[in-house]
VOZA-576327 format. One line per 10 residues: number of its first residue (from 1); their letters; for each residue x, y negated, z negated of N, C-alpha, C. Coordinates in nm, 3 decimals, padded with zeros to 5 digits. Example, Ala and Ser with C-alpha at 12.3 -4.5 7.8 and 13.67 -1.06 7.14 Angstrom:
VOZA-576327
1> AS> 01.319,00.569,-00.780,01.230,00.450,-00.780,01.320,00.330,-00.780 ~ 01.285,00.225,-00.708,01.367,00.106,-00.714,01.290,-00.003,-00.787
end
This chain:
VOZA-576327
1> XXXXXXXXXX> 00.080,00.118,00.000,00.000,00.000,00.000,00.085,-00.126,00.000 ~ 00.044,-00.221,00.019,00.090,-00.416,00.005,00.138,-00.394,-00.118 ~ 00.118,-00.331,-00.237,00.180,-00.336,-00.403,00.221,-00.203,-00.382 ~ 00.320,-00.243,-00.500,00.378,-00.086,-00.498,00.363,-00.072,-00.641 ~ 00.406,-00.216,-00.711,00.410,-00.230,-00.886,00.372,-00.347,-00.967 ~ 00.300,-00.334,-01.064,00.256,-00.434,-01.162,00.329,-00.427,-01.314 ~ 00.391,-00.536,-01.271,00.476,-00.597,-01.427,00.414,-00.649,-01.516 ~ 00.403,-00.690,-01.636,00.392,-00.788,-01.731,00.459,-00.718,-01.818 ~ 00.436,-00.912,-01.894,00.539,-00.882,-02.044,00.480,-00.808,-02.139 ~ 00.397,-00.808,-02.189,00.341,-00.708,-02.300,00.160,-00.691,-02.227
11> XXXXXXXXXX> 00.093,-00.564,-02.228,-00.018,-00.484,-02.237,-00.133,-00.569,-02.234 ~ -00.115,-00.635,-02.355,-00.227,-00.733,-02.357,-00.267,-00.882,-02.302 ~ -00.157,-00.876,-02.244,-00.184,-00.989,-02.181,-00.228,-01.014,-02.016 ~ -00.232,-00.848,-01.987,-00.296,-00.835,-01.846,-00.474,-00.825,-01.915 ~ -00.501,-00.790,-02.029,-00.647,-00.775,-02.030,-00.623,-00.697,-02.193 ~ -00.747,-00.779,-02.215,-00.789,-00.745,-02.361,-00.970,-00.677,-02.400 ~ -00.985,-00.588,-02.272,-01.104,-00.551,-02.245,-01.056,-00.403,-02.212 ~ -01.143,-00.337,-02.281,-01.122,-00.171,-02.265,-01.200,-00.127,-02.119 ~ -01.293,-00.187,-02.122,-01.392,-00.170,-01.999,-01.304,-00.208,-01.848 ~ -01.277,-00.358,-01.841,-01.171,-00.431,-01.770,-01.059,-00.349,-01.736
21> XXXXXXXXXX> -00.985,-00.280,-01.844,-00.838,-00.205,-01.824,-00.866,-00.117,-01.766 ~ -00.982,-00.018,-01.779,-00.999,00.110,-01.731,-01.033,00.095,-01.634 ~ -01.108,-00.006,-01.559,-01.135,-00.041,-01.441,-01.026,-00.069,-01.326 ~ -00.939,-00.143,-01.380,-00.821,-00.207,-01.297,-00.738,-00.081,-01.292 ~ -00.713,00.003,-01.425,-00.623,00.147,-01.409,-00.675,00.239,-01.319 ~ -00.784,00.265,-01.270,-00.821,00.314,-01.186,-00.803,00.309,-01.048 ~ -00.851,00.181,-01.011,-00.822,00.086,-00.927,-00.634,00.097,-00.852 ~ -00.554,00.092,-00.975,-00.396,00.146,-00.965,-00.378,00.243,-00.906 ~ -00.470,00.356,-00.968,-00.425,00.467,-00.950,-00.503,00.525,-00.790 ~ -00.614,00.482,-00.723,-00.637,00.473,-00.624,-00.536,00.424,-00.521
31> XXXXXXXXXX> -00.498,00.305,-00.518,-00.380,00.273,-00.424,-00.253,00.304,-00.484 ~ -00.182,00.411,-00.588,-00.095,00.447,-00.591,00.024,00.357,-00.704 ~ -00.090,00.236,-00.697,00.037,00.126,-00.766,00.050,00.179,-00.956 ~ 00.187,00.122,-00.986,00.305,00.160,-01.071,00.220,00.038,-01.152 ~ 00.224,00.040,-01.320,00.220,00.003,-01.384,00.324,-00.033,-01.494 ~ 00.386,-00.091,-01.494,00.475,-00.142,-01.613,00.452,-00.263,-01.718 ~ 00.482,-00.208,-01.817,00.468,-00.320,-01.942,00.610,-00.376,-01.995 ~ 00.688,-00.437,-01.981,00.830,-00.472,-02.030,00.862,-00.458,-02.171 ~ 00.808,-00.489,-02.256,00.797,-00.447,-02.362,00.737,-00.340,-02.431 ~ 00.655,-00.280,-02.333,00.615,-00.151,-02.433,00.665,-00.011,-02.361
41> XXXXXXXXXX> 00.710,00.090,-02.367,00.784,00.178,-02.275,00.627,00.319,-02.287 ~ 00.533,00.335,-02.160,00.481,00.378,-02.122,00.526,00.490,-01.988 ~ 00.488,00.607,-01.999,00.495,00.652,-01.897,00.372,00.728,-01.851 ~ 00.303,00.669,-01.754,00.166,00.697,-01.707,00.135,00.780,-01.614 ~ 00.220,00.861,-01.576,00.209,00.955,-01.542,00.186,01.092,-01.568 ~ 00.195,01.076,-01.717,00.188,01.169,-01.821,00.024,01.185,-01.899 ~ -00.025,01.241,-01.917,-00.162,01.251,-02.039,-00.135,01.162,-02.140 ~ -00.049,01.210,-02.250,-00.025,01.117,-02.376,00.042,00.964,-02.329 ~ 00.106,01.000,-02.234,00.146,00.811,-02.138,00.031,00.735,-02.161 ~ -00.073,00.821,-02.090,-00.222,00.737,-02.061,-00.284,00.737,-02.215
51> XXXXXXXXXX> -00.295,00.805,-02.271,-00.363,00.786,-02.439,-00.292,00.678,-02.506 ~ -00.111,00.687,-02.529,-00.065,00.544,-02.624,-00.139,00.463,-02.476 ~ -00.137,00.414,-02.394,-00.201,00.329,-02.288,-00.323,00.280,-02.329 ~ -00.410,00.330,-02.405,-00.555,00.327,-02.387,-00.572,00.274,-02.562 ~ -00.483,00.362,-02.642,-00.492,00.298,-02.780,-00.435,00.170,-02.809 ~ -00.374,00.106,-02.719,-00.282,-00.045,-02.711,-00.381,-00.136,-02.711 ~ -00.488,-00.052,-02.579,-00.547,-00.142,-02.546,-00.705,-00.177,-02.599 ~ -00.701,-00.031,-02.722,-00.840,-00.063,-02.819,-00.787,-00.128,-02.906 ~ -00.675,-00.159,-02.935,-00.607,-00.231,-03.021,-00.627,-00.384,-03.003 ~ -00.583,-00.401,-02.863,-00.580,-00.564,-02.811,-00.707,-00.607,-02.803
61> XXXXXXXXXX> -00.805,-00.528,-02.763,-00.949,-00.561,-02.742,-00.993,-00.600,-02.916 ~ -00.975,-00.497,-03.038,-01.000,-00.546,-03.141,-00.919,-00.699,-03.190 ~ -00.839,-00.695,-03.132,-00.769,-00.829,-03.197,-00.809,-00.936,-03.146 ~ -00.886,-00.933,-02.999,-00.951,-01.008,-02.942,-01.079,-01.077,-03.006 ~ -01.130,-00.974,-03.058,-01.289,-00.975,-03.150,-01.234,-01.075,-03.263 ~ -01.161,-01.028,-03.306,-01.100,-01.033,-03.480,-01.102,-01.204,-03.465 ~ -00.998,-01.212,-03.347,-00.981,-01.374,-03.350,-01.108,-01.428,-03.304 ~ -01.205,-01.425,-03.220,-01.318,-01.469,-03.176,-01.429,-01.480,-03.263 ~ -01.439,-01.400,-03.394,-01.476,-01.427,-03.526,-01.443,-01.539,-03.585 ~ -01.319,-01.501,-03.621,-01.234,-01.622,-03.715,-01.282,-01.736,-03.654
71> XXXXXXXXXX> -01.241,-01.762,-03.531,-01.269,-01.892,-03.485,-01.420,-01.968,-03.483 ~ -01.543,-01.857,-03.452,-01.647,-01.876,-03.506,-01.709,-01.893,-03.655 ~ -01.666,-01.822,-03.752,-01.661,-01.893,-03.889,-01.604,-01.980,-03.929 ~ -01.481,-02.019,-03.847,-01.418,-02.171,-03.892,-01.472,-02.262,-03.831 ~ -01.535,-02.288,-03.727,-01.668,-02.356,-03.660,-01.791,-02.392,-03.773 ~ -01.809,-02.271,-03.816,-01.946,-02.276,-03.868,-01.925,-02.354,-03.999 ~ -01.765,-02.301,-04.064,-01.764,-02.380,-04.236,-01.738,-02.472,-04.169 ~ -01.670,-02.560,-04.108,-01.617,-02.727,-04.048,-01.772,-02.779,-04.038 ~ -01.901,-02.710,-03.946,-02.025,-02.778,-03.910,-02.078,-02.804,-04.027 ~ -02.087,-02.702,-04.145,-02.137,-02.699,-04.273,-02.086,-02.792,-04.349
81> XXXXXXXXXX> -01.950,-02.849,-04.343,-01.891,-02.962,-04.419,-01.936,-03.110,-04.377 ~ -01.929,-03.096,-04.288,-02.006,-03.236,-04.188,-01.916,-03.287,-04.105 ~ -01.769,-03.208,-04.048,-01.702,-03.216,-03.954,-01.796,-03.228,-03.828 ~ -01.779,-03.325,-03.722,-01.795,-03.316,-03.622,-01.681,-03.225,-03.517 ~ -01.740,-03.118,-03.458,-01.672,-03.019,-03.355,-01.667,-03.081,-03.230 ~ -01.590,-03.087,-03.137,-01.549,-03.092,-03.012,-01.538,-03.225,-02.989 ~ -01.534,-03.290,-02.852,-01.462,-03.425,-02.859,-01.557,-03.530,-02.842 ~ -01.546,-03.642,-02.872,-01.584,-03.782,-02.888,-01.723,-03.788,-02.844 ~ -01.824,-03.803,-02.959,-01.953,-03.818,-02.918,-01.975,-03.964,-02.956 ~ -02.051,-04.025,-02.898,-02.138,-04.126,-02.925,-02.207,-04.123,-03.084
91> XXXXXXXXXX> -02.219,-04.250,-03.176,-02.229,-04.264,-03.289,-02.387,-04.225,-03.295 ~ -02.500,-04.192,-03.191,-02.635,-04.138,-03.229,-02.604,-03.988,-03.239 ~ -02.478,-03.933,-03.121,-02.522,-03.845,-03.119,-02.425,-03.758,-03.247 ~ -02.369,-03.830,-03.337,-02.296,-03.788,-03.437,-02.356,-03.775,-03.569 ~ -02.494,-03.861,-03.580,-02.610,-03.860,-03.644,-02.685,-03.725,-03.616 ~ -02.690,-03.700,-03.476,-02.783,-03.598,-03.469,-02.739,-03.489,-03.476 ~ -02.610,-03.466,-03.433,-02.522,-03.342,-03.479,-02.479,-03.325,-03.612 ~ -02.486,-03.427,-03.727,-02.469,-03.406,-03.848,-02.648,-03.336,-03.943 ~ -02.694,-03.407,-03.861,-02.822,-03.332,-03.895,-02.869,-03.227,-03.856 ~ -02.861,-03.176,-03.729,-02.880,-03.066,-03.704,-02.779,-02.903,-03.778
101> XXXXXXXXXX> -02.635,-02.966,-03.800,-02.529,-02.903,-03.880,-02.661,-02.870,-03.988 ~ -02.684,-02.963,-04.096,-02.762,-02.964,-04.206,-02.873,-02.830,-04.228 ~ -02.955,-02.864,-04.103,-03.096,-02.813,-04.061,-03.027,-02.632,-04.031 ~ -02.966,-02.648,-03.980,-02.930,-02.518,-03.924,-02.885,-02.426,-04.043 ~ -02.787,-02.462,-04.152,-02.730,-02.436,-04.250,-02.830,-02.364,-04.351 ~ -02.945,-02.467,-04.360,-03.066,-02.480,-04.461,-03.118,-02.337,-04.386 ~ -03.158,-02.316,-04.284,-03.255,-02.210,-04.193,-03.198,-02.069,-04.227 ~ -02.998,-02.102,-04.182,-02.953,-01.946,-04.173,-02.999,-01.929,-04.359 ~ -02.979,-01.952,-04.424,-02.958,-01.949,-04.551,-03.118,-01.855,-04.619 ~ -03.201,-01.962,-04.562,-03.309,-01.872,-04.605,-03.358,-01.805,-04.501
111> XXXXXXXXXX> -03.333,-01.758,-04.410,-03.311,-01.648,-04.303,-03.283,-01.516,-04.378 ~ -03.143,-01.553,-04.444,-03.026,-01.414,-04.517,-03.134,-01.409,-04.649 ~ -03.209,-01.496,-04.699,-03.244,-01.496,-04.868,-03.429,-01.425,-04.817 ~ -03.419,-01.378,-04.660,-03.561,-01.318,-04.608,-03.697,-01.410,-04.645 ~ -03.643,-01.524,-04.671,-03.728,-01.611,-04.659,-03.802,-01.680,-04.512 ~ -03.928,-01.707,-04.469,-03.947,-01.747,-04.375,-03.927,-01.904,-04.366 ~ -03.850,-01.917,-04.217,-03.839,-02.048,-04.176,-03.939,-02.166,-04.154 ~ -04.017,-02.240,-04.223,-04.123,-02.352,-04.209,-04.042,-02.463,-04.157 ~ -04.027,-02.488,-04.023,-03.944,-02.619,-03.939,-04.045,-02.589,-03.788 ~ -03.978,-02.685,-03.725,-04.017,-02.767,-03.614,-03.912,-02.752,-03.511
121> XXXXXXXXXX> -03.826,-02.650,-03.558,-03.738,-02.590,-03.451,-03.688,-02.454,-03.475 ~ -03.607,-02.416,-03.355,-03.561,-02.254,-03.387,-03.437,-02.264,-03.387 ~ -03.383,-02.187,-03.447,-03.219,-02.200,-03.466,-03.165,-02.181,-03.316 ~ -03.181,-02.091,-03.213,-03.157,-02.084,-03.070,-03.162,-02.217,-03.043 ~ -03.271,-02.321,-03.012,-03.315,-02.415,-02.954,-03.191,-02.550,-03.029 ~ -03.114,-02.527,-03.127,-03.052,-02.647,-03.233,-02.952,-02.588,-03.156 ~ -02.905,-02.453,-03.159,-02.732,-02.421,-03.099,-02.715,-02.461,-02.990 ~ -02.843,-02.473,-02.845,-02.815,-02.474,-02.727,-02.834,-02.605,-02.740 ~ -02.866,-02.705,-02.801,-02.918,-02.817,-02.771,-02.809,-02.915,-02.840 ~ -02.719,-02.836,-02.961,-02.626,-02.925,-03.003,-02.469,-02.871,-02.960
131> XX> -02.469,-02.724,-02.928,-02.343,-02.674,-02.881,-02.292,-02.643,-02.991 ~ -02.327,-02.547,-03.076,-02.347,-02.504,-03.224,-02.316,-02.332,-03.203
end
């Protein structure tokens, strides 16, 4: 084929999707092309080659999650403090994003305490509407 071989520096940084990897490894292995990781010493030609291969990459996919959490709860405590998130809004709309922070806070809360929500909005309708 036009490729013969695919380099990168470490595993995860071609893809941090188990679904994605297995797709594209396939894909390799249809046109014949060579896989290499520079830093991690794989040989994929082998069964257990392809297993450490596949556990790297349930690995990278979890670390993917892990951080995509974090970063969503540090969102959520910053909104809860009365940090304004993302860049330069207009002073109404810093009013309305401090209130909606508020409103939203108040809802999840008695949401978790199985209390029903009595408001004039839905928590969907505040996230899409404030970028929450």
């Amino acid at each position: 084929g036009l490729i013969a071989r695919v380099v990168v520096y470490k595993l995860d940084r071609i893809s941090r999707s188990i679904l994605d990897f297995a797709n594209m490894m396939a894909l390799f292995q249809e046109y014949n092309v060579e896989f290499i990781s520079s830093t991690e010493k794989f040989d994929t030609s082998t069964p257990m080659g392809r297993a450490m291969l596949n556990i790297c990459i349930v690995f990278a996919q979890l670390e993917r999650e892990t951080i995509q959490k974090r970063v969503q709860d540090a969102w959520y405590a910053r909104c809860q403090r009365g940090f304004k998130m993302g860049g330069r809004a207009p002073y109404e709309e810093k009013l309305a994003l401090l209130d909606a922070c508020s409103k939203l806070a108040e809802a999840e809360e008695e949401i978790r305490a199985g209390k029903t929500v009595d408001a004039h909005f839905s928590l969907k309708e505040l996230r899409a509407k404030y970028g929450i």
